[in-house]
C-alpha positions in Angstrom: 160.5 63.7 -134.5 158.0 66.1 -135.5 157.6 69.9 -133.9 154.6 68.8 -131.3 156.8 65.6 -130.1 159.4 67.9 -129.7 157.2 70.0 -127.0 155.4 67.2 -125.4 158.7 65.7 -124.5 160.8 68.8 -123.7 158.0 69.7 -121.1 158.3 68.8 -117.2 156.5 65.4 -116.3 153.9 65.7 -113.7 155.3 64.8 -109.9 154.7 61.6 -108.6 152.7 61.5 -105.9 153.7 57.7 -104.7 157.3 57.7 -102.6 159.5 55.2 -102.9 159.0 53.7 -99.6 155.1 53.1 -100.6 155.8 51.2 -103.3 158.0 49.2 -102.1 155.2 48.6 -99.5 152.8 47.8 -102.3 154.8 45.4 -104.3 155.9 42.9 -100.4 152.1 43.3 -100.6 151.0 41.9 -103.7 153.8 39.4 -103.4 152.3 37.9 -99.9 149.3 37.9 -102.1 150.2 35.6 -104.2 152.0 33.4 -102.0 148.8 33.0 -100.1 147.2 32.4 -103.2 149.3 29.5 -103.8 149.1 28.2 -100.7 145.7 28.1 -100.2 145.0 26.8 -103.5 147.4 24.0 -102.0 145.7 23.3 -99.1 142.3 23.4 -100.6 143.8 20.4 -102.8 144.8 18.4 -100.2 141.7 19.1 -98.4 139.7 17.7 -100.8 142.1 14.2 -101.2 141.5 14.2 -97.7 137.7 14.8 -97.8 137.0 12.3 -100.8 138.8 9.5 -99.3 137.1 9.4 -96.2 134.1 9.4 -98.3 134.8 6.4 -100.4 135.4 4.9 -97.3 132.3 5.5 -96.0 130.2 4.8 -99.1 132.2 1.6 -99.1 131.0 0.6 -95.8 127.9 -1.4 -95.7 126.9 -0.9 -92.2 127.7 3.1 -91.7 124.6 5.6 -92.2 125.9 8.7 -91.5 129.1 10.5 -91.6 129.8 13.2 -88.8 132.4 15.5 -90.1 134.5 17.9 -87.3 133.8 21.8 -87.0 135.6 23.6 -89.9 134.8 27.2 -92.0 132.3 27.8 -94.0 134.6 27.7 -97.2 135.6 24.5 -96.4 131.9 23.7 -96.0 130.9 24.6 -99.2 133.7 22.1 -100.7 132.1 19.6 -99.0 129.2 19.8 -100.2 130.0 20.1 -103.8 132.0 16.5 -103.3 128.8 15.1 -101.8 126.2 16.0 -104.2 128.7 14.9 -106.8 128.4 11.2 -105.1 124.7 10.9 -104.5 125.3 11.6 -100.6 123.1 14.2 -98.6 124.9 16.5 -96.1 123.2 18.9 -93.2 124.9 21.4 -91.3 124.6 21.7 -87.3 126.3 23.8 -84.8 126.7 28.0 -84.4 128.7 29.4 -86.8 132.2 30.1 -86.2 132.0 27.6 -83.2 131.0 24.0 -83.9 129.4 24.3 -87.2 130.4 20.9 -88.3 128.2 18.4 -91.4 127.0 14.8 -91.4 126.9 13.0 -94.0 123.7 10.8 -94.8 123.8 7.9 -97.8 120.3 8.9 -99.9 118.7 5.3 -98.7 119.4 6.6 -95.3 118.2 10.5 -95.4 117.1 11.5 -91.7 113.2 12.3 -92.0 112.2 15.8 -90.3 112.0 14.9 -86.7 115.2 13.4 -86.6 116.5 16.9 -88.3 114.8 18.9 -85.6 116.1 17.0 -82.8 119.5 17.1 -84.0 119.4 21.0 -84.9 118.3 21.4 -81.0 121.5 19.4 -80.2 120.6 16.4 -78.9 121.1 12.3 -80.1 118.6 11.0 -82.4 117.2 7.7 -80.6 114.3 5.9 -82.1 112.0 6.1 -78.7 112.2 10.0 -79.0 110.9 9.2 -82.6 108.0 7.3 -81.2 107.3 10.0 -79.1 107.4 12.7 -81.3 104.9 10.8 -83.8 102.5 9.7 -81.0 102.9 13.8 -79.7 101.7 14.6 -83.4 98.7 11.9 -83.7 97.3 13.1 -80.2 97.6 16.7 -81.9 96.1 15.4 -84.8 93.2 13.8 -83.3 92.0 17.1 -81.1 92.1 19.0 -84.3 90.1 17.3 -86.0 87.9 16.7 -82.8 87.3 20.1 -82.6 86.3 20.7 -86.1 84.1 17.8 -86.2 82.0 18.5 -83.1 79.3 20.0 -82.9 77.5 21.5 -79.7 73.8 21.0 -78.9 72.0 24.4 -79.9 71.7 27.0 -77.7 68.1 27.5 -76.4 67.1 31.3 -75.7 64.0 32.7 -73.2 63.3 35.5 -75.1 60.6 36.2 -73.2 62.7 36.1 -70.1 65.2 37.7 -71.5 63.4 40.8 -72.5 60.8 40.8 -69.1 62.4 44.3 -67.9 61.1 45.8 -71.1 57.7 44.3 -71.7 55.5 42.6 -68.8 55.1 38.9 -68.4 51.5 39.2 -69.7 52.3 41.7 -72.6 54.5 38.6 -73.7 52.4 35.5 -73.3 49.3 37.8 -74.9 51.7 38.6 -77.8 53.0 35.3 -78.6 51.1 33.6 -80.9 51.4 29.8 -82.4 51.8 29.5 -85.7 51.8 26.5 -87.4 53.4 25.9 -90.6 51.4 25.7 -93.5 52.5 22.8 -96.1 49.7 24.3 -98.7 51.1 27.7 -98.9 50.6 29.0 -102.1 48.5 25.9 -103.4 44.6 27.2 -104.1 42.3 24.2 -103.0 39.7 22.9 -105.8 36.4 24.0 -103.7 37.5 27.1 -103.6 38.2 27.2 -107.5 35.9 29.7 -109.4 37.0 28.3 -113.2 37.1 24.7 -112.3 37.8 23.7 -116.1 40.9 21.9 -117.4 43.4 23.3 -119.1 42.5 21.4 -122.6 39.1 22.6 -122.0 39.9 26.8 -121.7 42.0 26.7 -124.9 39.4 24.9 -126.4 37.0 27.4 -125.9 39.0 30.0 -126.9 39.3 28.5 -130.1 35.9 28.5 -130.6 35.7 31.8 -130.0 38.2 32.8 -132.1 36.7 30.7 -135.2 33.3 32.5 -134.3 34.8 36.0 -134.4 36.2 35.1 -138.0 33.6 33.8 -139.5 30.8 36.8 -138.4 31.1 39.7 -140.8 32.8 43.1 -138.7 30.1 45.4 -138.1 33.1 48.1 -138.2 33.0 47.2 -142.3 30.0 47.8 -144.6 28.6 45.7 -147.1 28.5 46.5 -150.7 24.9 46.5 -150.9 24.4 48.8 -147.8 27.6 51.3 -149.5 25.7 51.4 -152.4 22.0 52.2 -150.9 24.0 55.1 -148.6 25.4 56.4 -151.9 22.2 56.9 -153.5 20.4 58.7 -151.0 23.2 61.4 -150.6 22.0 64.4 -152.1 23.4 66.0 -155.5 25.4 68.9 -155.9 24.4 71.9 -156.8 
């Protein structure tokens, strides 16, 4: 042993802080623990055995639908539900929690459709005349929808002139309204009243022309040569 393992070991260990009596406590603790552990694993077991042979028993029955379960926990719950999805089953849950929260177990052929869900969520039977009802509730709901959005109300007629008589008198009114009819020629010029009655073929012809004329008379901005060269001779010499 060297001189520092020496020290460490001839020095006082810290107190404990835990008495006797607590762990004692701790280990009757840990060992219900895992006794529960055990047992509940156990029970979960046999749970299940039980679970998936009342399920084969139902699948195996040609007449049966559904499959109500009793109340149980939620963990339990939850196991059956894993057993169903693994057979092709569909399960709901109905009831209060932690009173008579209990399952039923549909085959897939025979899944209840949404009324029958809300009906049995509210806690009553499922019966095939409160289906009827509930569909021919829905159509008559239907219908007045779409008979509100399809009508349409005769227009609402307005005496202006009526309606505004404590601002302006009856006569200002009738002596202000005027008639006018619509006019379907708006923005159309009549022929008689044409100034340039000529075609359209007939304009850019004789602008052609008078483009062709322009070109061929000489500019009178330009001179001649002749007329350059008389102006040059008359301008007087230097001196």
């Amino acid at each position: 042993m060297d001189i520092l393992g020496s020290i460490m070991s001839s020095m006082d260990k810290p107190p404990s802080t835990v008495t006797e009596e607590e762990k004692r406590q701790r280990n009757a603790r840990k060992q219900q623990m895992e006794k529960w552990k055990l047992q509940e694993n156990k029970r979960i077991q046999t749970f299940k055995t039980k679970i998936k042979a009342r399920i084969e028993d139902f699948m195996k029955d040609p007449k049966a639908e559904k499959l109500k379960l009793e109340p149980m926990e939620k963990v339990d719950r939850a196991l059956v539900r894993e057993i169903t999805d693994d057979a092709g089953l569909t399960a709901f849950a109905f009831g209060q929690d932690e009173v008579d929260r209990h399952l039923i177990i549909w085959k897939r052929e025979s899944a209840p459709g949404d009324d029958e869900l809300a009906v049995l969520r509210r806690g009553e039977e499922w019966t095939e005349e409160k289906g009827e009802i509930i569909k021919a509730k829905r159509e008559q709901m239907e219908a007045e929808r779409n008979r509100k959005v399809n009508h349409k109300g005769p227009p609402v007629k307005t005496d202006y002139r009526a309606k505004y008589t404590h601002l302006i008198s009856q006569e200002v009114g009738k002596s202000g309204a005027q008639d006018v009819a619509a006019n379907s020629q708006y923005g159309n010029v009549k022929v008689e009243n044409k100034k340039d009655r000529r075609t359209i073929e007939e304009t850019l012809a004789e602008r052609k022309a008078k483009k062709m004329k322009l070109s061929e008379e000489p500019s009178l901005a330009t001179p001649t040569p002749s007329a350059a060269q008389s102006s040059s001779n008359h301008m007087p010499a230097k001196s």
